[in-house]
C-alpha positions in Angstrom: 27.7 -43.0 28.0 24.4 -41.2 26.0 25.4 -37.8 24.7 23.0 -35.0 25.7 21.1 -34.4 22.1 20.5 -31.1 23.4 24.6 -30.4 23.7 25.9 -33.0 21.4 27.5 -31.4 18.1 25.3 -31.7 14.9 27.2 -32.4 11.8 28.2 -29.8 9.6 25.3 -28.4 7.7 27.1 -28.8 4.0 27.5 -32.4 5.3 23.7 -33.3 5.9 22.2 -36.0 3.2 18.8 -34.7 1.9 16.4 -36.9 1.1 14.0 -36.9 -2.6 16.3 -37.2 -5.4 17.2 -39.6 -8.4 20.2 -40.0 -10.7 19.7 -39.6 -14.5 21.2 -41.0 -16.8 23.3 -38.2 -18.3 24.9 -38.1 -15.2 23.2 -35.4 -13.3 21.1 -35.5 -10.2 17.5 -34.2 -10.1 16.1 -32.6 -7.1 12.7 -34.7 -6.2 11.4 -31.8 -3.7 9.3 -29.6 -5.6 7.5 -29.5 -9.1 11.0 -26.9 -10.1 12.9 -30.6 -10.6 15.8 -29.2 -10.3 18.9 -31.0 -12.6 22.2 -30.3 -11.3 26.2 -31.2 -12.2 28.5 -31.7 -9.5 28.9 -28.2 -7.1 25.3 -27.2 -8.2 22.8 -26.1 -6.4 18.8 -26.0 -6.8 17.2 -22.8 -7.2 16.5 -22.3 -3.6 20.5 -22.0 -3.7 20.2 -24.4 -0.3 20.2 -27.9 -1.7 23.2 -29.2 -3.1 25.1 -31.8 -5.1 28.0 -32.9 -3.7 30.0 -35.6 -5.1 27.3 -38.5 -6.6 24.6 -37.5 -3.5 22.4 -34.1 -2.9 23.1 -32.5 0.6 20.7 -29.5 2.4 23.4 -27.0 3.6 21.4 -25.0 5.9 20.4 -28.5 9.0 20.5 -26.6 12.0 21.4 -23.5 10.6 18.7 -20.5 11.2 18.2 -17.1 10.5 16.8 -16.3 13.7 14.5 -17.3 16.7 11.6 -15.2 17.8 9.0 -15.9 20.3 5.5 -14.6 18.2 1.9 -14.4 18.7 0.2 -17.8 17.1 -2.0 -14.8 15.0 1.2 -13.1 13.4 1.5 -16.5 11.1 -1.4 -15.9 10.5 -3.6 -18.3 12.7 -6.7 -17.4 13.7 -8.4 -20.8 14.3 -5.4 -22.6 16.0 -4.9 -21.7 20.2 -5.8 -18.4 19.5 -4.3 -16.6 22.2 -0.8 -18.5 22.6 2.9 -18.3 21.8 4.9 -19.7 19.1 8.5 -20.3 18.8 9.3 -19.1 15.0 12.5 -19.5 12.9 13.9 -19.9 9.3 16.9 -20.7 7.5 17.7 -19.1 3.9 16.7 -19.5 0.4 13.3 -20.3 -1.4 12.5 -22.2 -4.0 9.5 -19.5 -5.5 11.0 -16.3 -7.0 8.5 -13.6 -5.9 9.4 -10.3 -7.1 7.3 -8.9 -3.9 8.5 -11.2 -1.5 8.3 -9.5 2.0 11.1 -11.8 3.9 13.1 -11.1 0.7 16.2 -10.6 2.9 16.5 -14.1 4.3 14.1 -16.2 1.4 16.2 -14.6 -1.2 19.6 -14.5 1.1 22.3 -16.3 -0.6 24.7 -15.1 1.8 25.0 -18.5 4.6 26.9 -15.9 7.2 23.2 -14.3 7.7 22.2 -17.9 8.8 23.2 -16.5 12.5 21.9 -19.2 15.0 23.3 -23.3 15.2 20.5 -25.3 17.3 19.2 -29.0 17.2 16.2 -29.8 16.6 16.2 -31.1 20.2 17.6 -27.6 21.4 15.0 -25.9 19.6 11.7 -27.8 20.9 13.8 -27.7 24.8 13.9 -24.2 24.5 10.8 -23.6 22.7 9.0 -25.2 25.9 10.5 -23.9 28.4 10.0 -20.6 26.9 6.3 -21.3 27.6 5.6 -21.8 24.2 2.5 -24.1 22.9 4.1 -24.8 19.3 7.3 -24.3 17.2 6.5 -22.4 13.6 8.8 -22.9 10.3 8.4 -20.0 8.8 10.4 -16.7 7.4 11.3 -18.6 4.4 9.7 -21.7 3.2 10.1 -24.7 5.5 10.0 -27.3 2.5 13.6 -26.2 1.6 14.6 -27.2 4.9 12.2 -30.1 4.8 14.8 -32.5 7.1 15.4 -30.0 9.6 12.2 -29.3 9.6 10.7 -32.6 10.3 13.1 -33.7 12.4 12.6 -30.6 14.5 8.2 -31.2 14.5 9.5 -35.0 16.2 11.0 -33.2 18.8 8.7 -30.9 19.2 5.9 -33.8 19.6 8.4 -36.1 21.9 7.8 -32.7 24.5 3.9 -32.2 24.2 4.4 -28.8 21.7 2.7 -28.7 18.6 4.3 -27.7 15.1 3.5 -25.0 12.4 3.9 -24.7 9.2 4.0 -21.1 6.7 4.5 -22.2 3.2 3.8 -21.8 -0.6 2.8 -25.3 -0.6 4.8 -25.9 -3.5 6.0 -29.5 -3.4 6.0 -33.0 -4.5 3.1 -35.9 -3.4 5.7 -37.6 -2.0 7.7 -35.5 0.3 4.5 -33.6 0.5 2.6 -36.5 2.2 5.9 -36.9 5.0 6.1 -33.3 5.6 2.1 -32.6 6.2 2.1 -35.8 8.5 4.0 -33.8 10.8 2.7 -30.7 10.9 -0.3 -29.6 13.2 -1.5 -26.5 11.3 -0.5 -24.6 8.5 -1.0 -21.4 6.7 -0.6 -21.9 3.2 -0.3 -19.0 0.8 -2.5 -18.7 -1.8 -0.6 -15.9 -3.9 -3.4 -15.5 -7.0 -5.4 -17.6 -8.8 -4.5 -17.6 -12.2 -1.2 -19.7 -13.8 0.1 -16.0 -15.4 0.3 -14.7 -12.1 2.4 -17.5 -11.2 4.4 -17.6 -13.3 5.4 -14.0 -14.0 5.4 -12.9 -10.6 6.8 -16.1 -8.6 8.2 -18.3 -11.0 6.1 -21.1 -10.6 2.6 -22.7 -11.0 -0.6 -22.7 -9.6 -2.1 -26.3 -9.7 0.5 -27.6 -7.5 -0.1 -25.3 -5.4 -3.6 -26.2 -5.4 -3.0 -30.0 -5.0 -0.9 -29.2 -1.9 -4.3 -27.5 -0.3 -6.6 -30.2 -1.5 -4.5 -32.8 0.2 -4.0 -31.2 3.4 -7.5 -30.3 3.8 -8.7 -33.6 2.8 -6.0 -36.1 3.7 -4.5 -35.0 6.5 -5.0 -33.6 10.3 -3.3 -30.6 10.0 -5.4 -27.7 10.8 -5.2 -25.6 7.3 -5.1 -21.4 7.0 -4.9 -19.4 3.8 -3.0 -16.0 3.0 -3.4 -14.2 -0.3 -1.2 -11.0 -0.7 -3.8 -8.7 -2.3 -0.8 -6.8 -4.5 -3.0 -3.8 -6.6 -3.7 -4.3 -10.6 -2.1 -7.9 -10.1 -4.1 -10.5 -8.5 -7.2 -8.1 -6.7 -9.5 -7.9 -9.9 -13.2 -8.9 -9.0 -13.2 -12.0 -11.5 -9.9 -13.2 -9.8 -11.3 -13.0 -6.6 -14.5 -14.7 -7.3 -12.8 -17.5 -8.7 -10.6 -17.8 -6.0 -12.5 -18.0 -3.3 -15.3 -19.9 -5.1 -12.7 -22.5 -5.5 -12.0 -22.6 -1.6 -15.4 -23.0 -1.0 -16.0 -25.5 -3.5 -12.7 -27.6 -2.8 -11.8 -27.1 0.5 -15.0 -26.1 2.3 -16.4 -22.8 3.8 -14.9 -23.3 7.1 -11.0 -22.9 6.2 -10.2 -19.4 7.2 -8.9 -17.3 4.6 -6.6 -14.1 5.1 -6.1 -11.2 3.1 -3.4 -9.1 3.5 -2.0 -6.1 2.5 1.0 -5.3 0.2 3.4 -2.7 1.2 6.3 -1.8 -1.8 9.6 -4.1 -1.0 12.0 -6.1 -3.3 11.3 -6.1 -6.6 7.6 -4.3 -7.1 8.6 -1.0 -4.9 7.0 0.9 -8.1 3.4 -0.5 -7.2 1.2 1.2 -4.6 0.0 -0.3 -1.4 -2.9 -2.2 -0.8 -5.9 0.4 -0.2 -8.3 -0.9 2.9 -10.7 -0.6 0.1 -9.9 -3.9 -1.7 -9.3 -6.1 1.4 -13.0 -4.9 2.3 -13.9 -5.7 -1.2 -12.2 -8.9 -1.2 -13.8 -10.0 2.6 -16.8 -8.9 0.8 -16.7 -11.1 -2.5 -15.7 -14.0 -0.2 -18.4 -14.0 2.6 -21.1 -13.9 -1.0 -19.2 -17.2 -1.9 -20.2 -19.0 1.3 -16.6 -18.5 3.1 -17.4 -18.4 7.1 -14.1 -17.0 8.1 -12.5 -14.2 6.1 -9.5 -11.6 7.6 -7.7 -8.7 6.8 -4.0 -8.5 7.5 -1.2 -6.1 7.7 -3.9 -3.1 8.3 -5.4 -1.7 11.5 -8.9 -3.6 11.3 -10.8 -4.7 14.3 -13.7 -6.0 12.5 -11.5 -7.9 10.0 -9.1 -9.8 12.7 -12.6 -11.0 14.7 -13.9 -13.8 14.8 -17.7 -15.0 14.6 -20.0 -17.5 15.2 -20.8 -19.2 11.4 -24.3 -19.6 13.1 -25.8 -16.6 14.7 -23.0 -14.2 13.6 -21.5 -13.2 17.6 -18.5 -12.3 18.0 -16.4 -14.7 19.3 -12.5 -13.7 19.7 -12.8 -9.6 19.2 -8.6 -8.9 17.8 -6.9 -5.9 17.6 -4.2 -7.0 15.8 -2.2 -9.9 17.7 -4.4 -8.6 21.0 -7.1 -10.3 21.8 -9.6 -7.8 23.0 -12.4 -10.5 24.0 -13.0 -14.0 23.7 -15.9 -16.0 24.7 -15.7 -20.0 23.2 -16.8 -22.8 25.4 -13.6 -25.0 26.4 -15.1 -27.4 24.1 -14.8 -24.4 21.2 -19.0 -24.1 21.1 -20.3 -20.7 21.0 -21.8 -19.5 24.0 -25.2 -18.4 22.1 -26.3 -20.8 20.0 -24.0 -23.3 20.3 -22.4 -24.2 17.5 -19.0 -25.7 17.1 -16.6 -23.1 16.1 -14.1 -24.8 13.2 -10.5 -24.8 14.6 -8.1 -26.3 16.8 -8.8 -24.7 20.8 -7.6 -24.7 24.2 -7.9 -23.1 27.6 -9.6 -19.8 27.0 -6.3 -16.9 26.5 -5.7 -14.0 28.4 -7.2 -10.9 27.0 -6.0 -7.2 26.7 -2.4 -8.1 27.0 0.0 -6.3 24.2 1.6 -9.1 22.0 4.7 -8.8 20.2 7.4 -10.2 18.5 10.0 -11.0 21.4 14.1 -11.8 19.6 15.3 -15.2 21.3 18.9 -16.4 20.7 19.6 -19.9 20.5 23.2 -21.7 20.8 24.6 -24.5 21.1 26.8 -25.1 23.8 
């Protein structure tokens, strides 16, 4: 008899191979997942705490393990350009493998504590009860989805073999070669962008800029997934005028003037409670500075903004999808994504038109296996 994949037992998480790593010749294992190459002795873990060596092979502890299941709004990720209008099945596991001091999810990304990781579902469980939850797409977000790359992945085929579509919130730091598995199943992304200089990087998150940037160059160019960027505007450390003219002449230059491109505000958490908030002042600024640099489609987030969560037309300038927040207020594409006035084709990925003036919010969904 076929087990049921949405009842059958997966195996214990600690007991999951991962996948991208090589044995050196001192003995140790290296982590082939991300630019961190991380070398570890037996009982060691990588810096994201969640991939492990056990015995002479590497094993991710938190397969089918999550954090938590929430039914969102498609623009809370943020997407602006990808079904505007529909639902998204979200969850995360634990861990990271970027050490920002103001991470914002800091309590599960930075969680080394496996009892938070509350939920056991299969990836078939997950896109099942994604779908009939009315749901047009499953999202890996919370923490970073290329620590739980497998799951992940495995989840997005699941998600496909039912007609939903898959999301990815990420750093984008990772290898070419896991990088080139992981993007092929993803349908959209929103990538953050965190600053654009290496010092930045590297004092506030650990890491490094040009993979980052390799990461967007390669989706954008070598791929189908739809691509988003999010840069946390955090005050007197990445909102200077000079950093954000080369940022967003780089995105224009390198990935094109259509990608959308959020800016968000910073609120004190974790380990930067001692900086201010993020005045509406410099995300204006920033929209400002972008729009001069040839970018179509610049937002604000995390602020109460109307004009910076709408949409318009990169031809005659209408307003296409009017936001209010997650609530779209007014929308008025052609099915075929066209604008109405002029007609031209609005970038993104569309469908039937949404319902408008409808409150959206996050809505808590427990998942378990049986």
């Amino acid at each position: 008899m076929t087990p049921n994949p949405l009842t059958a037992p997966i195996a214990p998480a600690d007991q999951h191979p991962a996948r991208w790593w090589h044995r050196l010749d001192d003995g140790r294992i290296q982590c082939d997942l991300c630019p961190r190459d991380c070398k570890l002795h037996e009982g060691q873990r990588g810096l994201c705490f969640v991939r492990q060596r056990v015995g002479e092979a590497m094993v991710l502890t938190t397969y089918g393990r999550s954090s938590g299941f929430c039914i969102d709004p498609i623009e809370k990720k943020p997407l602006n350009h990808f079904l505007p209008g529909s639902q998204v099945f979200s969850f995360g596991t634990a861990g990271c493998n970027l050490a920002c001091k103001f991470c914002q999810n800091w309590d599960i990304s930075k969680s080394r504590e496996m009892d938070r990781l509350m939920d056991q579902a299969s990836p078939a469980q997950i896109a099942q009860v994604a779908r009939d939850a009315g749901c047009a797409s499953v999202a890996f977000t919370y923490n970073d989805p290329v620590i739980f790359a497998e799951y992940a992945m495995d989840t997005a085929d699941a998600c496909h073999a039912l007609g939903l579509k898959t999301v990815a919130v990420t750093a984008g730091y990772i290898h070419a070669e896991p990088r080139r598995e992981f993007f092929a199943k993803m349908d959209a992304a929103n990538i953050d962008l965190k600053g654009f200089t290496d010092d930045f990087y590297f004092q506030q998150t650990g890491a490094h800029l040009a993979p980052v940037l390799e990461t967007l160059e390669y989706v954008q160019h070598e791929t189908d997934c739809w691509l988003e960027l999010t840069t946390l505007l955090i005050p007197g450390l990445n909102d200077s005028d000079a950093e954000l003219q080369a940022l967003t002449r780089w995105v224009a230059e390198h990935l094109g003037p259509d990608v959308p491109l959020h800016f968000t505000a910073f609120h004190p958490d974790y380990k930067l409670t001692e900086v201010a908030p993020t005045p509406a002042a410099t995300l204006q600024r920033a929209c400002r500075i972008a729009r001069d640099n040839g970018l179509h489609h610049v937002y604000t987030g995390n602020v109460h903004d109307p004009a910076g969560g709408t949409t318009f037309c990169s031809g005659c300038g209408a307003p296409l999808i009017v936001r209010d927040w997650h609530e779209i207020l007014h929308y008025e594409l052609t099915p075929e994504g066209r604008c109405p006035h002029c007609g031209a084709l609005l970038a993104g990925r569309f469908g039937a038109p949404p319902a408008t003036g409808q409150a959206r919010r996050r809505i808590p969904v427990r998942v378990a296996m049986a």
